[in-house]
Gaussian input, Z-matrix of N, CA and C with variables (Angstrom, degrees):
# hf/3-21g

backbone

0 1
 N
 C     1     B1
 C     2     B2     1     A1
 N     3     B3     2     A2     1     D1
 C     4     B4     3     A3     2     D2
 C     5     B5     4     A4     3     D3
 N     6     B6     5     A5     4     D4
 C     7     B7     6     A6     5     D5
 C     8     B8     7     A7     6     D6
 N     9     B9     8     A8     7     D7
 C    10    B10     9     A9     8     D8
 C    11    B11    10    A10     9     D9
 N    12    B12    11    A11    10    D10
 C    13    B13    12    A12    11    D11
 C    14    B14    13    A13    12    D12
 N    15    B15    14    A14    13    D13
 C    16    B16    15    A15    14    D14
 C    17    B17    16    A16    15    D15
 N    18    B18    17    A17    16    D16
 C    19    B19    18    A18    17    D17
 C    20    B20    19    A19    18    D18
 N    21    B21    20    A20    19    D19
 C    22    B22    21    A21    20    D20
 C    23    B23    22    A22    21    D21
 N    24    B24    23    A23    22    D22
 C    25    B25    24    A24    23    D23
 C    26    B26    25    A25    24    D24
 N    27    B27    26    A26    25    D25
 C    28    B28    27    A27    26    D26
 C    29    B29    28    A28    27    D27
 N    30    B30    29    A29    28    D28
 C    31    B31    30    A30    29    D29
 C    32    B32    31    A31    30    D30
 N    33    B33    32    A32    31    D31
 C    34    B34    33    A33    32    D32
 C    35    B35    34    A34    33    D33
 N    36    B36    35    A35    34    D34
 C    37    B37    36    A36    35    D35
 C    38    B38    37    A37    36    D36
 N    39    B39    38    A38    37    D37
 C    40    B40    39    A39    38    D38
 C    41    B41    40    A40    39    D39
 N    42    B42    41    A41    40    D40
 C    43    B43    42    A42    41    D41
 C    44    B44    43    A43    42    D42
 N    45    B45    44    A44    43    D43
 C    46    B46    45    A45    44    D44
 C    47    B47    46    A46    45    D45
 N    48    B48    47    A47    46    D46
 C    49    B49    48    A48    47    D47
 C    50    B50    49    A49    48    D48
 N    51    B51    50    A50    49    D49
 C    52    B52    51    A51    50    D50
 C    53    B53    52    A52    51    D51
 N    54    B54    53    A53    52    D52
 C    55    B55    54    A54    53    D53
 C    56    B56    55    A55    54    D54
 N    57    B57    56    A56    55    D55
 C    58    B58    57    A57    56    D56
 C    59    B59    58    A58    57    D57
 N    60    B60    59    A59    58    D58
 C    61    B61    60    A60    59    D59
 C    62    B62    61    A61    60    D60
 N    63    B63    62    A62    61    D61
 C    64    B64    63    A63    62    D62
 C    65    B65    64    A64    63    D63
 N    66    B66    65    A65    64    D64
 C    67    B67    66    A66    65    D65
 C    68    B68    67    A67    66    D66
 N    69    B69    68    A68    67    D67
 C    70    B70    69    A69    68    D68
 C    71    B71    70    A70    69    D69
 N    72    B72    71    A71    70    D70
 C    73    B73    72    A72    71    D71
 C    74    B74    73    A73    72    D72
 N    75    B75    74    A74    73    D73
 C    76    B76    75    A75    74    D74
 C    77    B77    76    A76    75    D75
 N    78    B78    77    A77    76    D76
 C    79    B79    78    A78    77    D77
 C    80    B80    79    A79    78    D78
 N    81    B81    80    A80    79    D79
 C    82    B82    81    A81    80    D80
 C    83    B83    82    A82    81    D81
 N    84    B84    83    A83    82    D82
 C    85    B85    84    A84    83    D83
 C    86    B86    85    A85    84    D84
 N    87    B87    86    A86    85    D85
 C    88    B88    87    A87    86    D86
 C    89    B89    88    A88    87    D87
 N    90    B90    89    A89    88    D88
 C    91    B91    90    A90    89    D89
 C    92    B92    91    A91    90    D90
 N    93    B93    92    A92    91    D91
 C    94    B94    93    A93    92    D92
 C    95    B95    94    A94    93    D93
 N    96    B96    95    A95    94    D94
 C    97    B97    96    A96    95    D95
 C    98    B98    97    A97    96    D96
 N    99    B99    98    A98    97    D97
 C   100   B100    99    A99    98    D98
 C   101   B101   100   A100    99    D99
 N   102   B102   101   A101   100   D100
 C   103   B103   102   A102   101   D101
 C   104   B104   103   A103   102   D102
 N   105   B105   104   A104   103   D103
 C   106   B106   105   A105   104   D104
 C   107   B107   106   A106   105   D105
 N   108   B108   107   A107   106   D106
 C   109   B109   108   A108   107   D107
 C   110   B110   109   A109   108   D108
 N   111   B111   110   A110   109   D109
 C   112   B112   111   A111   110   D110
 C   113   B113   112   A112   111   D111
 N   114   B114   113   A113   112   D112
 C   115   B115   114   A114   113   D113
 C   116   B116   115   A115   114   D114
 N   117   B117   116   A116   115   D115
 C   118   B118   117   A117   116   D116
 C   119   B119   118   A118   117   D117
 N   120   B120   119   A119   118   D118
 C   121   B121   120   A120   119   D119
 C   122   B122   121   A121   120   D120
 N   123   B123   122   A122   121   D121
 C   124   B124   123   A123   122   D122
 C   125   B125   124   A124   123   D123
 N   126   B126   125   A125   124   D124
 C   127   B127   126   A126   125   D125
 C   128   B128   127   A127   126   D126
 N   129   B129   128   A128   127   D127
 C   130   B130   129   A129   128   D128
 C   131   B131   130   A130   129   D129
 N   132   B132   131   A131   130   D130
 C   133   B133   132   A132   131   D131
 C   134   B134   133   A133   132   D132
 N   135   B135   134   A134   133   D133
 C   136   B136   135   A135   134   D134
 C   137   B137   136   A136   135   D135
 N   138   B138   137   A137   136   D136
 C   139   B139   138   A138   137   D137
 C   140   B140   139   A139   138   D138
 N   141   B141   140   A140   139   D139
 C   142   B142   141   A141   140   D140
 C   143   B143   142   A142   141   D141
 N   144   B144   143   A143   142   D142
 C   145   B145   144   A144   143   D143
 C   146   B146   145   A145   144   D144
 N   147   B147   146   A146   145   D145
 C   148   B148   147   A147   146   D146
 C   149   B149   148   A148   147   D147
 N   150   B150   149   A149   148   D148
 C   151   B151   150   A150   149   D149
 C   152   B152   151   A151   150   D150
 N   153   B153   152   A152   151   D151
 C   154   B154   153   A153   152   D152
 C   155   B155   154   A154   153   D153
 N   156   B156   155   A155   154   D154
 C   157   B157   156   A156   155   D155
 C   158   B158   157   A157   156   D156
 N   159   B159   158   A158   157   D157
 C   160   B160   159   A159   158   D158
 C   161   B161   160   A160   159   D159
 N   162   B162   161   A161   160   D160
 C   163   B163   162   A162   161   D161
 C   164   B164   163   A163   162   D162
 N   165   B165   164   A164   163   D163
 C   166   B166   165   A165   164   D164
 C   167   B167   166   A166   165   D165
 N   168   B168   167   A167   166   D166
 C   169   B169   168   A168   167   D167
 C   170   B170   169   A169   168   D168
 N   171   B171   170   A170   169   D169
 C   172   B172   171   A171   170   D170
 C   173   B173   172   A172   171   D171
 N   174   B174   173   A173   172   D172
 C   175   B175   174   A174   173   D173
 C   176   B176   175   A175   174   D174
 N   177   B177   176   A176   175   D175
 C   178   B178   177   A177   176   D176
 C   179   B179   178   A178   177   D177
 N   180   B180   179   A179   178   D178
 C   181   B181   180   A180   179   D179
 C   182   B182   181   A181   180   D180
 N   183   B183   182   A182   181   D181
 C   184   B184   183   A183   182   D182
 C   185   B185   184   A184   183   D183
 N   186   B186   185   A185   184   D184
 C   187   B187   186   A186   185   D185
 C   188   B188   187   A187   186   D186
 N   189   B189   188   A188   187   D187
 C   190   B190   189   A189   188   D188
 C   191   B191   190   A190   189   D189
 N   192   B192   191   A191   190   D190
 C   193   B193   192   A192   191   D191
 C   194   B194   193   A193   192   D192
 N   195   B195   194   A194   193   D193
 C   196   B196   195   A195   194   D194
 C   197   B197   196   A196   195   D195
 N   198   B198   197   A197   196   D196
 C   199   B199   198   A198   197   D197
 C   200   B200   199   A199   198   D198
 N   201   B201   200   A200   199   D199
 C   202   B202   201   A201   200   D200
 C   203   B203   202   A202   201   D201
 N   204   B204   203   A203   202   D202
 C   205   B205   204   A204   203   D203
 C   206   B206   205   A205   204   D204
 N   207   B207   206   A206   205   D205
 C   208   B208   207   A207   206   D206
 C   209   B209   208   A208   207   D207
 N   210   B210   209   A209   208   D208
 C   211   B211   210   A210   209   D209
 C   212   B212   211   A211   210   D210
 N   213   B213   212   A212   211   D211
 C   214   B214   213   A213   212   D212
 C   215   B215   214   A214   213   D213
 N   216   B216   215   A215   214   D214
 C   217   B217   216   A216   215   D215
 C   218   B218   217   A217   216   D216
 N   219   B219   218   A218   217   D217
 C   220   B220   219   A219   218   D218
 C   221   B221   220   A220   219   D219
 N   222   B222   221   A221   220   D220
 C   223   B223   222   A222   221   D221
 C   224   B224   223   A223   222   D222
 N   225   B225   224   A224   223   D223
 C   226   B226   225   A225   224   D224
 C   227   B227   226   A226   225   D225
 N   228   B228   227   A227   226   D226
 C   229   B229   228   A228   227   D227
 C   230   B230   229   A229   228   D228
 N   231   B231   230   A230   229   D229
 C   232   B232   231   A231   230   D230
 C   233   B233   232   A232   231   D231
 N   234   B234   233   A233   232   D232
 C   235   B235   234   A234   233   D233
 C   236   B236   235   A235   234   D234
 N   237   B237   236   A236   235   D235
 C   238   B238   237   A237   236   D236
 C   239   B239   238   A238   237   D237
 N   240   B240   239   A239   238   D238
 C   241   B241   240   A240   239   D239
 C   242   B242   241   A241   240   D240
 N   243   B243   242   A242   241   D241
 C   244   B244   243   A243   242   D242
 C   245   B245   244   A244   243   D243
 N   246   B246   245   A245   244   D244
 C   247   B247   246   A246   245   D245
 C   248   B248   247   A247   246   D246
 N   249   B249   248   A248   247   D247
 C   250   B250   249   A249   248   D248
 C   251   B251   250   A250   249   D249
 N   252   B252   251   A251   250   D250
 C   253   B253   252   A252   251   D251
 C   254   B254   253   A253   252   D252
 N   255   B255   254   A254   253   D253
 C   256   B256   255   A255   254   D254
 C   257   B257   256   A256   255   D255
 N   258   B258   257   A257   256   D256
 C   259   B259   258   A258   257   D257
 C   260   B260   259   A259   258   D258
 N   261   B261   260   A260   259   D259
 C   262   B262   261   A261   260   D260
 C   263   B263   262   A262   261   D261
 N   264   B264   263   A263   262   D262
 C   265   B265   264   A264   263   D263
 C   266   B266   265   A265   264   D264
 N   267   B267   266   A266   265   D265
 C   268   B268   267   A267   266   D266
 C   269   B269   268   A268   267   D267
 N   270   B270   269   A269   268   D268
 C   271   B271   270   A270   269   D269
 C   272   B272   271   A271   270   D270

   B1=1.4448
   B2=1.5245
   B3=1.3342
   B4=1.3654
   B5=1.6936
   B6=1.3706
   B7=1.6381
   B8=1.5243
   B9=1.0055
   B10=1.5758
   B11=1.5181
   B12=0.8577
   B13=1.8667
   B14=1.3491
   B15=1.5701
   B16=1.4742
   B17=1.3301
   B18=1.1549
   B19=1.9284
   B20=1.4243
   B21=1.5552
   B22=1.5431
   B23=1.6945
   B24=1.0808
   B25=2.2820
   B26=1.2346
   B27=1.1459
   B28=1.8100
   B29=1.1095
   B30=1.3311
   B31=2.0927
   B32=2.0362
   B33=1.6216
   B34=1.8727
   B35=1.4753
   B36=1.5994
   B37=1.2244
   B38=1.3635
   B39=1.0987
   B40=1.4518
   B41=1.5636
   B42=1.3804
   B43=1.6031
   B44=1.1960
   B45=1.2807
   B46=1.7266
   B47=1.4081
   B48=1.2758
   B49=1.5747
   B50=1.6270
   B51=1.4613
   B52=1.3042
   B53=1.5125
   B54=1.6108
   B55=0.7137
   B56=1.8132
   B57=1.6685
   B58=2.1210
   B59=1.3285
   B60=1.8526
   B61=1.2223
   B62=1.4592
   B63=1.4349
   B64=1.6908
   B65=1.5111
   B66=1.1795
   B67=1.2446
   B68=1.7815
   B69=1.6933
   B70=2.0677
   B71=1.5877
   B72=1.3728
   B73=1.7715
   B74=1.5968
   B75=0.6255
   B76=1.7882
   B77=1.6541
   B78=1.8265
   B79=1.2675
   B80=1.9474
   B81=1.0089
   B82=1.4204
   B83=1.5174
   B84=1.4580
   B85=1.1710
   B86=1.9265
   B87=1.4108
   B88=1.3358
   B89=1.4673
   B90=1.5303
   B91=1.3942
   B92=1.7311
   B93=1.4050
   B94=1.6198
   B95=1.3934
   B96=1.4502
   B97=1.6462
   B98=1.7240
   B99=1.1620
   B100=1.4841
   B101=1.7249
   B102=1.3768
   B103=1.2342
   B104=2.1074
   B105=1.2630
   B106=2.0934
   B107=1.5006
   B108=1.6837
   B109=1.2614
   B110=1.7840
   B111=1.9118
   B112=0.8211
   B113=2.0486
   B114=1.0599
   B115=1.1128
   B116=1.7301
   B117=1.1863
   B118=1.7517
   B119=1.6203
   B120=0.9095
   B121=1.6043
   B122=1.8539
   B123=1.0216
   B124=1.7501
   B125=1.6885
   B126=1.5127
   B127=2.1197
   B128=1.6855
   B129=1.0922
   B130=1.7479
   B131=1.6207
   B132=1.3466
   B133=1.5998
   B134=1.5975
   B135=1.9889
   B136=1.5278
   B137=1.7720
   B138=1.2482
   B139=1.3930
   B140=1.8825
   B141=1.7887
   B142=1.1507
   B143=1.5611
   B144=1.4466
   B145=1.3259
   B146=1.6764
   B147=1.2508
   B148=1.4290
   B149=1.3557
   B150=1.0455
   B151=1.4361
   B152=1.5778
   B153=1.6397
   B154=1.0560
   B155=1.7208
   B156=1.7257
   B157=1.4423
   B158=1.7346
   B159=1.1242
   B160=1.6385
   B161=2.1209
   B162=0.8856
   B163=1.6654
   B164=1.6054
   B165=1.9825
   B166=1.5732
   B167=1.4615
   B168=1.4195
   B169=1.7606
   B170=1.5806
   B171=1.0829
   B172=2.0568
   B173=1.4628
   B174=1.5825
   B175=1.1718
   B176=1.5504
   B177=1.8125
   B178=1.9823
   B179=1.1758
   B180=1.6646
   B181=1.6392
   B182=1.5415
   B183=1.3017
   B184=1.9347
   B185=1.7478
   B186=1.3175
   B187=1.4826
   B188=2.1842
   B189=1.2898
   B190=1.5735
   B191=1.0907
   B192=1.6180
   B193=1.5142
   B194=1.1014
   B195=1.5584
   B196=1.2789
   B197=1.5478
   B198=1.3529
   B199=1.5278
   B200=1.3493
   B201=1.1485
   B202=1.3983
   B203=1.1734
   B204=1.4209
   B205=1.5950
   B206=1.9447
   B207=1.4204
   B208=1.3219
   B209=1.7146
   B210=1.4425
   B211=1.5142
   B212=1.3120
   B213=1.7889
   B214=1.8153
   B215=1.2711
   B216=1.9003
   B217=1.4916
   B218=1.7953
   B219=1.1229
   B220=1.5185
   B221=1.5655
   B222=1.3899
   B223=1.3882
   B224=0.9817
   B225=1.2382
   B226=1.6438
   B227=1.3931
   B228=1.0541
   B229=1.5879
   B230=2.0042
   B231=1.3244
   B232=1.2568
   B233=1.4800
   B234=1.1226
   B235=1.6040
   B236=1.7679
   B237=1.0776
   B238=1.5995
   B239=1.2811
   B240=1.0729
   B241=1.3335
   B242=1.2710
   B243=1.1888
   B244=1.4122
   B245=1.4638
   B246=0.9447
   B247=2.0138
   B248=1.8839
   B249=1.0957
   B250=1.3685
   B251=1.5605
   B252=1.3789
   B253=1.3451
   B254=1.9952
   B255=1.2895
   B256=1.0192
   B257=1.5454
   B258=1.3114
   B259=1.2248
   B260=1.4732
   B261=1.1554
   B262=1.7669
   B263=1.4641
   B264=1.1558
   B265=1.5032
   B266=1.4035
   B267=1.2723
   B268=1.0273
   B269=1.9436
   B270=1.0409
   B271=1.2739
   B272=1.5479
   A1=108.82
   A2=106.75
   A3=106.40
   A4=125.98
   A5=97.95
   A6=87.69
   A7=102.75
   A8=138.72
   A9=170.37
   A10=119.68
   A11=90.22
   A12=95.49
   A13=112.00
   A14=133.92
   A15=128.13
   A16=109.44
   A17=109.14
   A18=120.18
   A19=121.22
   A20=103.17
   A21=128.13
   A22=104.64
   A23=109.07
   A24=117.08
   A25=72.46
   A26=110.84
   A27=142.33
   A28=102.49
   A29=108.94
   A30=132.19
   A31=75.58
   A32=69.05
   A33=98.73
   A34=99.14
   A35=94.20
   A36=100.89
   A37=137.16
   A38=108.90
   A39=129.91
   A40=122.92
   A41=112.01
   A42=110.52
   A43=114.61
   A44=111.67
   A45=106.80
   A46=131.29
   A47=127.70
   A48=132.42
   A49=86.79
   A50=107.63
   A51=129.94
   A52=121.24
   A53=126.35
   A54=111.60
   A55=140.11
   A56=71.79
   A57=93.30
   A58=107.01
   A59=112.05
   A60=109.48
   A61=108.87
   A62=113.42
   A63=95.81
   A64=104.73
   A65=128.86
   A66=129.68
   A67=141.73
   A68=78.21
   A69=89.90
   A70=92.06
   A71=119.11
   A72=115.00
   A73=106.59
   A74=117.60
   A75=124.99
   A76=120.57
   A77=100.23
   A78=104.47
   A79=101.03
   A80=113.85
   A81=100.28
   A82=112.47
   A83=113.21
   A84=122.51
   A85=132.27
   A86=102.52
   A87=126.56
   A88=99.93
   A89=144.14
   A90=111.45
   A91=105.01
   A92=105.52
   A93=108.19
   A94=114.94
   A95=113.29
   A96=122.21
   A97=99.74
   A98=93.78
   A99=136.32
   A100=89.41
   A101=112.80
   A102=130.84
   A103=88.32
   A104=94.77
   A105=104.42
   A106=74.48
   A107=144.79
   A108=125.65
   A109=95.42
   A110=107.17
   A111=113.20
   A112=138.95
   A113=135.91
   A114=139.73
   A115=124.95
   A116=108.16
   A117=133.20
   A118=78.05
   A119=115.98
   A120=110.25
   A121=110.57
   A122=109.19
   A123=119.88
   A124=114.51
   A125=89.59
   A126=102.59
   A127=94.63
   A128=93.24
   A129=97.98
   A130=96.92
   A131=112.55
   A132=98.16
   A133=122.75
   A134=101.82
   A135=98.08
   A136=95.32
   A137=123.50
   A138=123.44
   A139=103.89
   A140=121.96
   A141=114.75
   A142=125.64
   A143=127.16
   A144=143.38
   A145=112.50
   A146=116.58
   A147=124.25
   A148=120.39
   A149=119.99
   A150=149.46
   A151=99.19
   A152=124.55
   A153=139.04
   A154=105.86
   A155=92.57
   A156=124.58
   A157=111.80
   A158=98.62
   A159=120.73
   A160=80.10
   A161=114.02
   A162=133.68
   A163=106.73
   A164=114.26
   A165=94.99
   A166=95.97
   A167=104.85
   A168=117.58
   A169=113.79
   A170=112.93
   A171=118.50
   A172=97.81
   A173=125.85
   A174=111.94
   A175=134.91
   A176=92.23
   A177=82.25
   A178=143.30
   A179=105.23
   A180=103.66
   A181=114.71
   A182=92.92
   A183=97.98
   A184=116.27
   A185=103.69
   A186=115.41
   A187=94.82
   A188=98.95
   A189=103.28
   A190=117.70
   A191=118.91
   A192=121.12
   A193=127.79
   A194=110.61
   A195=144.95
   A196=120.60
   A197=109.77
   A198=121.80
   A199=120.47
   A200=138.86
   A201=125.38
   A202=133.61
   A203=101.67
   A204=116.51
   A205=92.30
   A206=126.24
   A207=127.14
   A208=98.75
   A209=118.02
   A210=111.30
   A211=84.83
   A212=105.91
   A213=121.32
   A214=121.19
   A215=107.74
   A216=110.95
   A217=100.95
   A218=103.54
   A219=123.96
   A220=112.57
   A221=124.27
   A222=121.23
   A223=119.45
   A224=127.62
   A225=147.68
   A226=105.58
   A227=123.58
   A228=121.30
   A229=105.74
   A230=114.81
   A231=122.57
   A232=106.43
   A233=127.74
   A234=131.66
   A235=103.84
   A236=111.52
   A237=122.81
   A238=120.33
   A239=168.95
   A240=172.54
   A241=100.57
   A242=144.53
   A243=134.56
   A244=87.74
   A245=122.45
   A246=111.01
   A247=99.51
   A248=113.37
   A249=120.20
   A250=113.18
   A251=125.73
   A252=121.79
   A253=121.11
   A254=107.33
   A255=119.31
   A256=132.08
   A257=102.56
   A258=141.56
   A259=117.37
   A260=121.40
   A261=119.23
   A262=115.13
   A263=122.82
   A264=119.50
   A265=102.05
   A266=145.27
   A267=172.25
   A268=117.72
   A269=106.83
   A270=110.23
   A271=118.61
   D1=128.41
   D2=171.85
   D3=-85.13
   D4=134.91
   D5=-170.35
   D6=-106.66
   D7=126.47
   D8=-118.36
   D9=-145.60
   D10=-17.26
   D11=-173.65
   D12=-81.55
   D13=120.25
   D14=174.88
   D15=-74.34
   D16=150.71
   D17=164.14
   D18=-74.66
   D19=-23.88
   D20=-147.95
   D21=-101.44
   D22=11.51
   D23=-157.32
   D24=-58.33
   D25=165.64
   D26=144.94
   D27=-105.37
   D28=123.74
   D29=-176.29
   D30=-103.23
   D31=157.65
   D32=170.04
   D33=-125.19
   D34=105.09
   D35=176.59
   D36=-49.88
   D37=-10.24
   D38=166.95
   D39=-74.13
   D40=-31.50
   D41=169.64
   D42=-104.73
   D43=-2.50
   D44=-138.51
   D45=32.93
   D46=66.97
   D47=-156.88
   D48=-168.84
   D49=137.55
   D50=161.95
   D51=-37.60
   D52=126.98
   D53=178.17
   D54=-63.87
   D55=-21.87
   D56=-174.43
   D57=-114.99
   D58=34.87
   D59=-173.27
   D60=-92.42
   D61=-178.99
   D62=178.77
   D63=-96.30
   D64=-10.99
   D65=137.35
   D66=-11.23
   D67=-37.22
   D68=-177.48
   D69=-113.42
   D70=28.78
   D71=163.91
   D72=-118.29
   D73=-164.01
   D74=-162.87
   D75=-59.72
   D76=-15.71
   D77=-179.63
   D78=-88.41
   D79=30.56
   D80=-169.15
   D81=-77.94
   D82=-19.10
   D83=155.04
   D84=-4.18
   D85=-83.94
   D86=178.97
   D87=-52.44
   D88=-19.83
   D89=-162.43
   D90=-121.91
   D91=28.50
   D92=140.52
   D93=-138.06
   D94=157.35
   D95=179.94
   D96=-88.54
   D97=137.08
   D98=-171.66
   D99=-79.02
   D100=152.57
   D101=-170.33
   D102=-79.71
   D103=135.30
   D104=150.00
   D105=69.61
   D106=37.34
   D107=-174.87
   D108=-114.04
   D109=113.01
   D110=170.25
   D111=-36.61
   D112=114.88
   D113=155.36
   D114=3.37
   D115=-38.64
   D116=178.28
   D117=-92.66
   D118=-83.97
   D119=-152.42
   D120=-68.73
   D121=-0.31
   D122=160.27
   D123=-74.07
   D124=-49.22
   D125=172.78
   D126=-47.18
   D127=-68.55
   D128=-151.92
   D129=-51.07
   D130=-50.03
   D131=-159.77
   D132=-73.89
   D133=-11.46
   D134=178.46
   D135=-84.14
   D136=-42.92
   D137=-170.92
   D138=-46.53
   D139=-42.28
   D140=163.22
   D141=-57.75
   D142=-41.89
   D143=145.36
   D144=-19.04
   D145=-72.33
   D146=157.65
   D147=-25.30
   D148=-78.41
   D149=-175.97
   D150=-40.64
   D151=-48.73
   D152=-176.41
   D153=-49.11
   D154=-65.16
   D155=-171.54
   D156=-48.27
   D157=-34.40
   D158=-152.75
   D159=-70.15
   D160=-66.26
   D161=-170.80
   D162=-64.40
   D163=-6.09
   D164=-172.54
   D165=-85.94
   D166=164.32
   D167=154.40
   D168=-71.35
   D169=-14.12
   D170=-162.93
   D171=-115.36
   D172=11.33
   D173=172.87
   D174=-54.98
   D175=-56.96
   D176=169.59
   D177=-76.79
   D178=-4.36
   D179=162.30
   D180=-73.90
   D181=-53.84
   D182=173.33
   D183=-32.72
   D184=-44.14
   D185=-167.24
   D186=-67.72
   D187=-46.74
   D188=-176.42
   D189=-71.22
   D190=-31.82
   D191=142.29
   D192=-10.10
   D193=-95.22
   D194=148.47
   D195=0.64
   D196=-74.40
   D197=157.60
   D198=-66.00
   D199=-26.96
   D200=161.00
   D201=-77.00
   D202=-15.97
   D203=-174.58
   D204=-95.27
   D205=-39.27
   D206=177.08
   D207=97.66
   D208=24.28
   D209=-157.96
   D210=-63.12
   D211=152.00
   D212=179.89
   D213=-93.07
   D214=-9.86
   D215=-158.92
   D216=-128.30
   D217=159.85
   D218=169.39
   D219=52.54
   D220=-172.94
   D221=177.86
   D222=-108.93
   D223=133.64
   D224=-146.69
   D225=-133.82
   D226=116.13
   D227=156.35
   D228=69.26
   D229=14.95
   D230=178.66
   D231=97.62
   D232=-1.47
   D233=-166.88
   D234=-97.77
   D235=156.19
   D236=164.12
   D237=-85.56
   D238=-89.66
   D239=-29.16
   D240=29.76
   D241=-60.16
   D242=-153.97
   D243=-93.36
   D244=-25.74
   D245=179.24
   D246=-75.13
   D247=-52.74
   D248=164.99
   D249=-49.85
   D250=-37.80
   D251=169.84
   D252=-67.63
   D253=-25.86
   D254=-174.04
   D255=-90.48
   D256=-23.47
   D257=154.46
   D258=-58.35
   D259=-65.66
   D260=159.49
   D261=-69.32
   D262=-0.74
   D263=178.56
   D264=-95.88
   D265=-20.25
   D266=123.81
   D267=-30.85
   D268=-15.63
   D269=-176.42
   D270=-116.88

């Protein structure tokens, strides 16, 4: 298996999200929840978020990002917040 993931991404400190991720192109959509955005329709849009993540090259830094920084919102590096919460609770 080839492993693909750089060490080296440049995050924008401003999203915390890769700069050359596919994340910062048109799908950027899916990886925050929308205001009054139902529970069913939260599943679906982080599981699309995922899906995104699953295909980046900048995933596992993003993800270490993510956890080092403790960000509270949206999906990072393939994680949820509460998967990201659980994960340092665990550590």
């Amino acid at each position: 298996m080839t492993h693909n993931s750089r060490t080296d991404a440049p995050l924008d400190p401003r999203h915390d999200a890769p700069l050359d991720g596919p994340c910062r192109s048109g799908e950027r959509e899916v990886f925050e929840r929308g205001a009054n955005e139902r529970a069913e329709a939260a599943r679906e849009r982080e599981e699309a978020a995922k899906a995104v993540c699953h295909r980046c090259p900048v995933r596992l830094p993003c993800r270490r990002r993510a956890l080092a920084d403790r960000v509270l919102h949206g999906v990072r590096g393939g994680l949820t917040p509460d998967e990201r919460h659980l994960l340092l609770a665990n550590t």
